[in-house]
C-alpha positions in Angstrom: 57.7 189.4 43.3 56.9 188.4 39.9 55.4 191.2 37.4 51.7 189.0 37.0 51.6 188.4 41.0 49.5 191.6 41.9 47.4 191.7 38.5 46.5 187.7 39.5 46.0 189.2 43.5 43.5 191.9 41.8 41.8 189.1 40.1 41.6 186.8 43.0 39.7 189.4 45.1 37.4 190.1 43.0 36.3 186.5 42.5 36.0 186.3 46.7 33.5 189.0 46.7 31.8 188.2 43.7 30.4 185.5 45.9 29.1 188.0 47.9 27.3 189.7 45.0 25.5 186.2 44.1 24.2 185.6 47.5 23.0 189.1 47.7 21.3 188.8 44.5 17.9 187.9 45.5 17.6 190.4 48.3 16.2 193.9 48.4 18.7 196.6 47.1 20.9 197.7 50.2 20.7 201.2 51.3 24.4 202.1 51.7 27.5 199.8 50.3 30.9 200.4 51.9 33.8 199.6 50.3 37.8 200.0 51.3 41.2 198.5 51.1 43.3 197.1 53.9 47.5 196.5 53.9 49.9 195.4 55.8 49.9 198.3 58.2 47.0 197.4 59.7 48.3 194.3 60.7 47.1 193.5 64.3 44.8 196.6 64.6 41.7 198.0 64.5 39.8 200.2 62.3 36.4 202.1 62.4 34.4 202.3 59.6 31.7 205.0 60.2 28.2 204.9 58.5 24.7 207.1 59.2 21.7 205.7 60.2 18.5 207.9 59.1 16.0 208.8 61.2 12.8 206.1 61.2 15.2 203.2 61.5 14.4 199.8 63.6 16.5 197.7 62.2 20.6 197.7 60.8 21.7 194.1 58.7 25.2 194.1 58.1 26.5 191.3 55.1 30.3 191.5 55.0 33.2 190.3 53.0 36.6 190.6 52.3 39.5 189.3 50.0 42.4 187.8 50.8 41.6 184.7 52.9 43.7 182.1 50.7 47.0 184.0 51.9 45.7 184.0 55.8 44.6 187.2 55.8 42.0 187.7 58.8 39.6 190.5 59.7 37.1 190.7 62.4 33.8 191.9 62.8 31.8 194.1 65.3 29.3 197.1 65.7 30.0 200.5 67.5 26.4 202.8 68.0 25.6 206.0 69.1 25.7 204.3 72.4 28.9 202.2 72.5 29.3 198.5 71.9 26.9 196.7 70.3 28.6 193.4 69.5 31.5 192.0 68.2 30.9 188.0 66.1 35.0 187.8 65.4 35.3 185.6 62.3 31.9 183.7 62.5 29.8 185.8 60.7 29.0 186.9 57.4 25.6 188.4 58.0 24.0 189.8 60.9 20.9 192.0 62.3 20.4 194.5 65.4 17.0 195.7 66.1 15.1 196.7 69.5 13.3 193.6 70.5 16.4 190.8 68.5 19.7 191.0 67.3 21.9 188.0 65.9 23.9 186.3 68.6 27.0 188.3 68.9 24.9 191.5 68.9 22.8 193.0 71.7 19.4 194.1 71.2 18.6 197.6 71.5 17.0 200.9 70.0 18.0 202.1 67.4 19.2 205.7 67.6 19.7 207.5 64.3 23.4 208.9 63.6 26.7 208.2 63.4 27.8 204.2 63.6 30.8 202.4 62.8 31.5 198.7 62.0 34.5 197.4 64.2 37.5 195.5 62.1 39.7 193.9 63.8 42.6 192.9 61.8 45.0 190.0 63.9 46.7 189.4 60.4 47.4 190.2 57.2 50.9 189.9 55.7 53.3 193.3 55.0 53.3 192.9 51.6 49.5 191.8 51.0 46.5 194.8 50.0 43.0 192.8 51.0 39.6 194.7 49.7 36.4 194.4 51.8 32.6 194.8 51.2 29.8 196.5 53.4 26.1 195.8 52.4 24.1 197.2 54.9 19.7 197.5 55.1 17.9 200.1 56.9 14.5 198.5 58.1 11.8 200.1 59.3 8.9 198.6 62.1 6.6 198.0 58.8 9.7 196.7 57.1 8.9 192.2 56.9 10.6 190.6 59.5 12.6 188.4 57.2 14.0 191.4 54.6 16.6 191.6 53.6 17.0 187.7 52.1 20.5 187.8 52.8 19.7 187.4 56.2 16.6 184.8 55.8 17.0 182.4 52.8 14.7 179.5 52.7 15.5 176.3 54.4 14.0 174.6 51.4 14.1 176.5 48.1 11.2 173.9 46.8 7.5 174.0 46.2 5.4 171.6 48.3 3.5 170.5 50.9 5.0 171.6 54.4 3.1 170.7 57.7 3.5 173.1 60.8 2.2 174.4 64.2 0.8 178.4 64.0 -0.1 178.9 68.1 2.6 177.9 70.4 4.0 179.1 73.8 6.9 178.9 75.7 8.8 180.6 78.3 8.1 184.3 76.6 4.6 184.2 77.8 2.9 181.5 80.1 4.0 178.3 78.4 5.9 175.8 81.5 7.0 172.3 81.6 9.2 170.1 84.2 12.7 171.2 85.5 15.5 168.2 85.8 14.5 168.9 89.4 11.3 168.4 88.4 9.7 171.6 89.1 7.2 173.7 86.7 9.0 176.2 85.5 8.9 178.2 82.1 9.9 176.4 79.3 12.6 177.4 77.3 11.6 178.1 73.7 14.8 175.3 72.9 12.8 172.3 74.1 9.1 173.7 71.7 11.4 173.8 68.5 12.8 169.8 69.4 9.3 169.3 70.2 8.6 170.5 66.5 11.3 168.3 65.0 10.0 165.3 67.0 7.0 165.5 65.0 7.9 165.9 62.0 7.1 169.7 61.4 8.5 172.1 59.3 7.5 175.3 60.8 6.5 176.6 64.0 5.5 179.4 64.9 6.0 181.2 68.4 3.1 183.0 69.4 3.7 184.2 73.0 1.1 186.9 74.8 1.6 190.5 73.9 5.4 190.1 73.4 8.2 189.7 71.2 11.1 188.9 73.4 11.2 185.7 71.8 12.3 187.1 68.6 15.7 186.6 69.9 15.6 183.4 71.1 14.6 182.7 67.3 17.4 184.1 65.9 19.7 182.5 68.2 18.1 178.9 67.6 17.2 179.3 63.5 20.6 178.5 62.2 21.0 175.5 64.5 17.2 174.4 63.3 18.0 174.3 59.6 15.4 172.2 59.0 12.6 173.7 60.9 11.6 177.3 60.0 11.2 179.3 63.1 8.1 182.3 62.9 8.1 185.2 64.7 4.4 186.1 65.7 2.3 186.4 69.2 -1.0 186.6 70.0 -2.7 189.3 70.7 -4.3 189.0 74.0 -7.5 191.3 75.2 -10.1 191.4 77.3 -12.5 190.7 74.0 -10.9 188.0 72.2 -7.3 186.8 70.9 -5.8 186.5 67.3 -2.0 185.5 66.4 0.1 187.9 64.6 2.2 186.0 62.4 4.9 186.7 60.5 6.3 190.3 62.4 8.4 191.3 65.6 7.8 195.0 65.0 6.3 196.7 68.3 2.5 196.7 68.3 0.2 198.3 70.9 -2.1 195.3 72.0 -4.3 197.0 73.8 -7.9 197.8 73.3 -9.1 200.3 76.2 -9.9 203.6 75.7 -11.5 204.5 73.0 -9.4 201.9 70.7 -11.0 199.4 69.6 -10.1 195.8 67.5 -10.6 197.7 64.2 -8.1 200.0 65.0 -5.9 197.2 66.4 -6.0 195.0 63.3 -5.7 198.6 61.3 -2.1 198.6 63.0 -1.2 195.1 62.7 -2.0 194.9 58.8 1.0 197.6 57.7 3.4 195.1 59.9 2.8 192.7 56.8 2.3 189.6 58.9 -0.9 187.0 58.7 -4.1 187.5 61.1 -5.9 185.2 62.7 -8.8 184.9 65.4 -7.7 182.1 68.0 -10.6 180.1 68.9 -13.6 182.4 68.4 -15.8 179.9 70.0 -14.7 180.3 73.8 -15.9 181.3 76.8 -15.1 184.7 78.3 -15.3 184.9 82.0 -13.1 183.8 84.9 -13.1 180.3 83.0 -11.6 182.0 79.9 -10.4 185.3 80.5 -10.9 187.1 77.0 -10.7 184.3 74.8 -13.9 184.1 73.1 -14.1 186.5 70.1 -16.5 189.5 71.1 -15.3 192.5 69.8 -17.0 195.8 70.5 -18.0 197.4 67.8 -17.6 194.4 65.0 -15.0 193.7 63.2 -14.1 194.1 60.0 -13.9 191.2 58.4 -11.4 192.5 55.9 -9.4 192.5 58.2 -8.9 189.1 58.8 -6.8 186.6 57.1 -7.5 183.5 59.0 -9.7 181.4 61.5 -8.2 178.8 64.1 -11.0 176.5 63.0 -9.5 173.8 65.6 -7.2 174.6 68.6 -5.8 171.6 70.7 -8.3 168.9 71.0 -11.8 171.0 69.8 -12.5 169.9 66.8 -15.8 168.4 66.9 -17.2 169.8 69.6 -19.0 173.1 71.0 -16.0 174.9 70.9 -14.7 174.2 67.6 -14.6 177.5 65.4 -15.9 176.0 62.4 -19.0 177.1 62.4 -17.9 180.5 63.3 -15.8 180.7 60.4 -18.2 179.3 58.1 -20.7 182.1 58.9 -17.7 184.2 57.9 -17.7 182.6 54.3 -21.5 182.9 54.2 -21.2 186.5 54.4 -19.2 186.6 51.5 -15.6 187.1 53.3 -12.4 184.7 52.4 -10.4 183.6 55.7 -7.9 180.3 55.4 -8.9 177.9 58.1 -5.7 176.9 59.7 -5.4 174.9 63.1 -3.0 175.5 66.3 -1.9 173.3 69.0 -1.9 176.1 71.5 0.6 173.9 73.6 1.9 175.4 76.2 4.2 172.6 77.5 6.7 171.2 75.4 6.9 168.0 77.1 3.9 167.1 76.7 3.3 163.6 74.3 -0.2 163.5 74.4 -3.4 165.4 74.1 -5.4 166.0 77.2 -8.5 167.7 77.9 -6.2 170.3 79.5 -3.8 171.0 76.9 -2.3 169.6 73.3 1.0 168.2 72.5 3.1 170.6 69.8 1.9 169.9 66.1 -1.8 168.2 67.0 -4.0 169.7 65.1 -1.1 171.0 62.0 -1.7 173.0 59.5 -0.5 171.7 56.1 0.3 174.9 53.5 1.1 174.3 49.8 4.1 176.6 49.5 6.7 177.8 46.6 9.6 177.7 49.5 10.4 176.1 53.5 10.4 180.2 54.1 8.5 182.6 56.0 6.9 184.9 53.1 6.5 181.9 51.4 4.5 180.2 53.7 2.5 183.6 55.2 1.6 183.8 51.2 0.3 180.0 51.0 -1.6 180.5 53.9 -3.3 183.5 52.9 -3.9 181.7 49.3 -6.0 179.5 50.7 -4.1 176.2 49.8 -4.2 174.6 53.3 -5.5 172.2 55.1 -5.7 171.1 59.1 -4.5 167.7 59.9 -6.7 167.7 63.1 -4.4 164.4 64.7 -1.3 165.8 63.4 -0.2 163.0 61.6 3.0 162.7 59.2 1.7 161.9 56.4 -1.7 162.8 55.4 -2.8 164.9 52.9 -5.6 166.1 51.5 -6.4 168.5 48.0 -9.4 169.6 45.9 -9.0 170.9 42.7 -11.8 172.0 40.1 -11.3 172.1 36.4 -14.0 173.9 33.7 -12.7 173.7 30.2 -9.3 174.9 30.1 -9.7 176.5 33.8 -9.0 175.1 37.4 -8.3 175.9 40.8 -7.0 174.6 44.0 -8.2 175.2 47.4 -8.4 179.0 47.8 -8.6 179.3 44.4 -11.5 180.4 42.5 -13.7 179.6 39.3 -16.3 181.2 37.2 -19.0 178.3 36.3 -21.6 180.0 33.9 -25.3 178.4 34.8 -25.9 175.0 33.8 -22.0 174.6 33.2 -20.3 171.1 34.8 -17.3 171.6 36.8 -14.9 168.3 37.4 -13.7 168.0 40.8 -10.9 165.7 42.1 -10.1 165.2 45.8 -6.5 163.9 46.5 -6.4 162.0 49.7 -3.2 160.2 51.4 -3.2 158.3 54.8 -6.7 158.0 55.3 -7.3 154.4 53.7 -10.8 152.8 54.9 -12.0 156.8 56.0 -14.4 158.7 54.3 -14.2 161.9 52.0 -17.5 164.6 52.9 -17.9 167.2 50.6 -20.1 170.0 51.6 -21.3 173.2 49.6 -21.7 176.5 51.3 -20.8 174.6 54.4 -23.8 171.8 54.4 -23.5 167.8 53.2 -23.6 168.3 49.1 -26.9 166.5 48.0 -26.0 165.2 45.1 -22.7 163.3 46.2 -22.9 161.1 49.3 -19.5 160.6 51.8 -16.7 158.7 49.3 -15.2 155.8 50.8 -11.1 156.1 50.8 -9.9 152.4 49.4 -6.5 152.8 50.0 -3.5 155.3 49.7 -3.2 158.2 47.8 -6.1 157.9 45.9 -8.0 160.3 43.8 -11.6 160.6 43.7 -13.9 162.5 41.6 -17.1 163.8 41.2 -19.0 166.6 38.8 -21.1 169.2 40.1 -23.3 171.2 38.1 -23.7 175.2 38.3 -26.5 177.2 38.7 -24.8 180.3 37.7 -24.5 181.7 41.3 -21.9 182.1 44.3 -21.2 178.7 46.1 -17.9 177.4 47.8 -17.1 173.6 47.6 -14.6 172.1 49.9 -14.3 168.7 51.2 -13.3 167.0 54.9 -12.0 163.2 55.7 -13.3 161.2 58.6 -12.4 158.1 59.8 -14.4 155.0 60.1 -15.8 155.7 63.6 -16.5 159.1 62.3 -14.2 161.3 63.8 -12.7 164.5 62.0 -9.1 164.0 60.1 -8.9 166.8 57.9 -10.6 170.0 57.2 -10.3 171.4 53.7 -10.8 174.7 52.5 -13.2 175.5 49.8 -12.6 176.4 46.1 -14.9 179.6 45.7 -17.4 179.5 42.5 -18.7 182.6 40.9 -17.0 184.6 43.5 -18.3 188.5 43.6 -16.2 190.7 41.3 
């Protein structure tokens, strides 16, 4: 062998898993790093290499590497617990997670009992002469740990800011969600045929928000990297006998019930450490044998603090009795911030159009201005307030107010001090809606001064000045078409908001 072979080797696997390192770079620290050195003797074997879990633990990510791949050298990869086998994902691999309610296919789902595990290599070759390094990273979460730490194992579909368009209340075959068989029989749907549904439409996210459960979880892992263009959410909806409201965001256990003695306070006390978003699901709802529990009647109140977010349209309500505007405009009224966002609710994949019984996947969407195509990106431009509900679901239209004040502004969400007798410059964005009309309302009634703006053609910006007496008022602005039907709901931007 030549004297600068095994120098030029060294060098060569180091540059493999400096790759490693770059990809790693933007997630959390990991909590244990495991390093080692294979040779030719373990050519065609197997090796254990054992690691502790702590006490507290819910979920194990594994990101592996090794040298050595430009001279065929080959290893394997699978997890040993407490327990036994836990998986085995060969050569396909570079990253995976095991948790109690998902696990990355190749891995099985399971608790996960503190002490001693081991990753499995398998090693069917590596030549007699060649020394290969490898490279353990492996995160400890814990049930309040975000489902989509460490970013190894989540990195955004589309590392962009913009406007992405999705579906926050859907159901499948996890909960009570059933379409047609090839037979044609209802059974329950599988969660594949909601996400092509999803695509179909043009979304970008969808999230799954199946009864009391999170057994979907791992259908979403299984499904994500195949929909690399539609970001799957985790989330359910918590299902009572005094009203529902989707978790979003979190597959950590959470006890849904609120019976003896523990009531929604307590509930949404629970949910808020699991770091997800909360919404109520159509507060405006009968419940009795019509509506079993859906209708928001907590007993005692709630906290309004404790909400994020209002389904202010769900399926086909929107305009009608049972639309939860108004409910979430007395929520603003009292002084509280909540994003109005919008759900389909479907609970048939196959179905095309809206019915009085049900509504396809992605009609109403909710359209979220976002830094990223990724889950904490999109929880975080939900809960900032820069969203708005495309009631038809459409593909294209948009809708955006912004405020300026000297060398201030703000977006929807957003928020501006406006001394008295100050002028504020407001510009609504609109797209799609050519021959509608823009409405603006303050504090949730028709603003006086301004009458309904007719939308010329598309995008077109229009803009009006509003004058401030000094004191709290929202302004936010809606779209309806010619015949006067809703298109888009806008959320406010808050002036002289309580400090």
């Amino acid at each position: 062998m030549p004297p600068i072979a095994a120098p030029l080797r060294a060098l060569l696997l180091l540059l493999a898993l400096a790759g490693a390192s770059a990809r790693a770079a933007d997630a959390p620290a990991p909590d244990l790093v495991l390093r080692g050195e294979l040779t030719g003797a373990d050519h065609q074997t197997y090796r254990e290499v054992p690691f502790e879990v702590p006490e507290g633990t819910a979920r194990i990510t594994v990101q592996f590497e090794y040298g050595g791949r430009e001279r065929k050298t080959t290893v394997d990869l699978g997890l040993l617990g407490p327990d036994g086998f836990r998986g085995w994902s060969g050569g396909n691999k570079a990253v995976f997670t095991v948790s109690a309610s998902d696990a990355t296919p190749s891995y099985l789902p399971g608790a996960i009992r503190p002490g001693r595990w081991a990753l499995l290599l398998g090693i069917p070759n590596i030549r007699a002469e060649e020394r290969a390094r490898y490279l353990a990273r492996i995160w400890f979460g814990r049930d309040d740990t975000p489902f989509w730490e460490p970013a190894v194992a989540h990195p955004p579909l589309r590392d962009a800011p913009g406007w992405y368009r999705g579906d926050l209340h859907l159901h499948d075959a996890h909960s009570d969600g059933s379409c047609r068989s090839q037979g044609g029989a209802k059974v329950p749907c599988p969660l594949f045929l909601t996400a092509q549904a999803a695509v179909a439409r043009g979304l970008d996210f969808a999230a799954i928000t199946d009864h009391n459960t999170m057994s979907q979880a791992n259908a979403i892992r299984e499904l994500q990297p195949y929909f690399d263009r539609l970001l799957l959410i985790p989330g359910r909806e918590i299902t009572t006998f005094q009203g529902h409201a989707n978790l979003i965001g979190s597959a950590a256990p959470l006890d849904f019930r609120v019976a003896g003695g523990r009531d929604w306070n307590a509930l949404l006390r629970d949910a808020a450490r699991l770091g997800g978003l909360v919404s109520v699901n159509h507060p405006i709802r009968p419940s009795d044998e019509r509506c079993l529990g859906c209708g928001w009647t907590p007993r005692p109140a709630v906290d309004p603090a404790l909400l994020q977010a209002v389904e202010v349209v769900n399926g086909m309500d929107a305009d009608t009795p049972y639309s939860g505007v108004p409910f979430w405009e007395a929520l603003l009224d009292a002084g509280h911030r909540a994003t109005a966002i919008g759900g389909s609710d479907n609970h048939d994949a196959g179905q095309a159009d809206a019915t009085p019984g049900g509504s396809p996947v992605g009609r109403p969407t909710t359209v979220v201005y976002a830094q990223a195509l990724s889950m904490p990106a999109i929880l975080d431009g939900l809960r900032a307030g820069r969203v708005f509900v495309d009631v038809e679901g459409s593909r294209d239209r948009l809708l955006d107010l912004g405020a300026r004040l000297g060398g201030a502004t703000a977006h929807m969400g957003g928020e501006l001090v406006a001394p008295e007798g100050a002028t504020v410059e407001f510009a609504v964005e609109v797209a799609g809606a050519a021959g509608a009309r823009v409405e603006l309302l303050e504090d949730g009634r028709p603003l006086a001064a301004q009458p309904p703006m007719p939308v010329a053609r598309s995008p077109q910006t229009l803009r009006f000045a509003w004058r401030s007496d000094g004191k709290r008022h929202r302004i936010r602005a809606n779209v309806r078409g010619a015949d006067g039907r809703l298109l888009l709901i806008g959320n406010p931007v808050y002036l002289n908001p309580p400090r």
